[in-house]
C-alpha positions in Angstrom: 9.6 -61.6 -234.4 10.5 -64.0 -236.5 8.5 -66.0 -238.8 9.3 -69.9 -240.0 7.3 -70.5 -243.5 5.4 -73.6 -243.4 5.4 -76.2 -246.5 1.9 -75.0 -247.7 2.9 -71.4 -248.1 5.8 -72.9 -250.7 3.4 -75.2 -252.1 0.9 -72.8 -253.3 3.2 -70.3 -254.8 4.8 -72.7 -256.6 1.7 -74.4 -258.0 0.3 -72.9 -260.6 -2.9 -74.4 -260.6 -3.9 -73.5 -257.1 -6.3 -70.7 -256.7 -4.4 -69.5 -253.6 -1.1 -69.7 -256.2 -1.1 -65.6 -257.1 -1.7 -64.7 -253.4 0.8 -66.9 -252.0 3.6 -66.1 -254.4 2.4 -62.6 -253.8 3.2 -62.4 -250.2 6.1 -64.2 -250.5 7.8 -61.6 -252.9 6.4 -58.7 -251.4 6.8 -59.5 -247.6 9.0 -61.9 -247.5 11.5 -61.1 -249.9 11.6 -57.4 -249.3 12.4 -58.2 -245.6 8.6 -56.6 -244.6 8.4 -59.8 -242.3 11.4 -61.7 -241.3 11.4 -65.5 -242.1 13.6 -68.5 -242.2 13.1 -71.7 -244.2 13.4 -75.0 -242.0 14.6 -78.0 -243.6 11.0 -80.1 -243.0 9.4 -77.5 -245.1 11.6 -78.4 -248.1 11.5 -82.2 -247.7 7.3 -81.4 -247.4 7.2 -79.4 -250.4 9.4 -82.0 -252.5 7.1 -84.9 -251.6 3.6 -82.6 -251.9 4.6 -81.2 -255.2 6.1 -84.8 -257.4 2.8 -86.8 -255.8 -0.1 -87.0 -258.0 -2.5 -87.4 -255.3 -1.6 -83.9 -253.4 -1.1 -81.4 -256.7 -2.9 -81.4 -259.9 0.3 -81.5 -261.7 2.8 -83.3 -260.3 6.3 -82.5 -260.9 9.2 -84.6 -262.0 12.1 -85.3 -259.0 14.5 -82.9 -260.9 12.4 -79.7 -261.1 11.4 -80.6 -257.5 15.1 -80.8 -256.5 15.9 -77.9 -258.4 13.4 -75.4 -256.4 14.6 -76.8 -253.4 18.3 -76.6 -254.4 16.8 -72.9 -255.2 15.5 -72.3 -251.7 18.7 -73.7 -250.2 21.0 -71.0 -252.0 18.6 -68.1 -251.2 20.6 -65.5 -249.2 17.9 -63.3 -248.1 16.0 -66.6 -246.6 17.8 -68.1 -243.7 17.1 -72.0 -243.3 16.8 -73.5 -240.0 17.6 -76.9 -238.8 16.8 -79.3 -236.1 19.7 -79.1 -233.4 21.0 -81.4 -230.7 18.1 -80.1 -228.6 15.5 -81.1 -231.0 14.4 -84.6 -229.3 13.7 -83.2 -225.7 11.7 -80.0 -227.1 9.4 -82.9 -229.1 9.3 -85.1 -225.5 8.6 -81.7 -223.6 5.7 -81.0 -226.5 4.5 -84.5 -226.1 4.3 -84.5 -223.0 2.3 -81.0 -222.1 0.2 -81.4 -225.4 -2.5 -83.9 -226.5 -0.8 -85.5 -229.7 -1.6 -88.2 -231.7 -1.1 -89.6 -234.8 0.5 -87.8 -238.0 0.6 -84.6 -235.1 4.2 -85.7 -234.4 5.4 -83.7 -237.4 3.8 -80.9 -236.3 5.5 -81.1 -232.8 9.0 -81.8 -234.2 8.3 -79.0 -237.1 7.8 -76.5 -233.8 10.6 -78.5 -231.9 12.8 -77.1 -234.6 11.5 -73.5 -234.1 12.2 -73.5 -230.6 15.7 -74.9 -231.0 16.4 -71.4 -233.5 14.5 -69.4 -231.2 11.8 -68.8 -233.8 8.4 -67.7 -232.2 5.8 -68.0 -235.2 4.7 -69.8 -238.5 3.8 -68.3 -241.4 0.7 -71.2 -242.6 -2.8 -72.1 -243.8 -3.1 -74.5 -241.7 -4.3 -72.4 -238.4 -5.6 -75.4 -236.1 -2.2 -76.6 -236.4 -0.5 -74.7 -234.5 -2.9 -72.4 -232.4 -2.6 -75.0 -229.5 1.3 -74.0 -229.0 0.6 -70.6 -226.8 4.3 -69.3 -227.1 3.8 -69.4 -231.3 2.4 -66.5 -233.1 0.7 -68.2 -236.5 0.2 -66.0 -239.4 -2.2 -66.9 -242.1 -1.7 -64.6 -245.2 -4.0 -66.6 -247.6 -6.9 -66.0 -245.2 
């Protein structure tokens, strides 16, 4: 089984001033890290984080495009993270989502965000955000902040 970290999961361990900041930094050093639960790191998860953590409406503290660029440049080296990207495949797993699920709206970056697992073969997310993704049977979700 293998895990793919949603954005949130980066966002709280990296913001201080979230109350879910020590638990989710937490799990990401002891489970993650150690190799306890395997995980990858796709690409939309990064460009997520940057544009959550530098906008003033979406973190208490914003922070400037260079530390934001930096913890991403951070992620990107990490050896014992793999990243995932989206592959040739990635537009007919969103068309086959689209058209077996009920999606509207902002939901399309959910779809292409599990597009992407299924082109890596990834079968679960490692998120807060539950309701998400419970509606794909074939992905295992995994809420550690819960």
């Amino acid at each position: 089984m293998i895990y793919a970290i949603d954005t949130n999961i980066l966002v709280y361990a990296y913001n201080l001033d979230s109350p879910l900041n020590q638990r989710a930094s937490a799990f990401l050093e002891d489970d993650i890290l150690t190799g306890n639960i395997k995980a990858c790191l796709p690409f939309q998860s990064l460009y997520e984080f940057y544009a959550i953590i530098t906008d003033p409406r979406r973190v208490e503290k914003p922070v400037e495009p260079k530390e934001a660029k930096g913890v991403i440049e951070a992620y990107t080296r990490a050896r014992n993270i793999p990243k995932i990207y989206p592959r040739k495949s990635n537009l007919k797993n969103t068309f086959d989502l689209l058209s077996k699920y009920n999606i509207t709206k902002q939901e399309i970056f959910d779809v292409v965000f599990v597009a992407t697992l299924l082109d890596n073969g990834v079968d679960g997310i490692i998120t807060r955000n539950t309701k998400h993704f419970e509606r794909f049977e074939f992905l295992k979700v995994l809420n550690p902040l819960s």
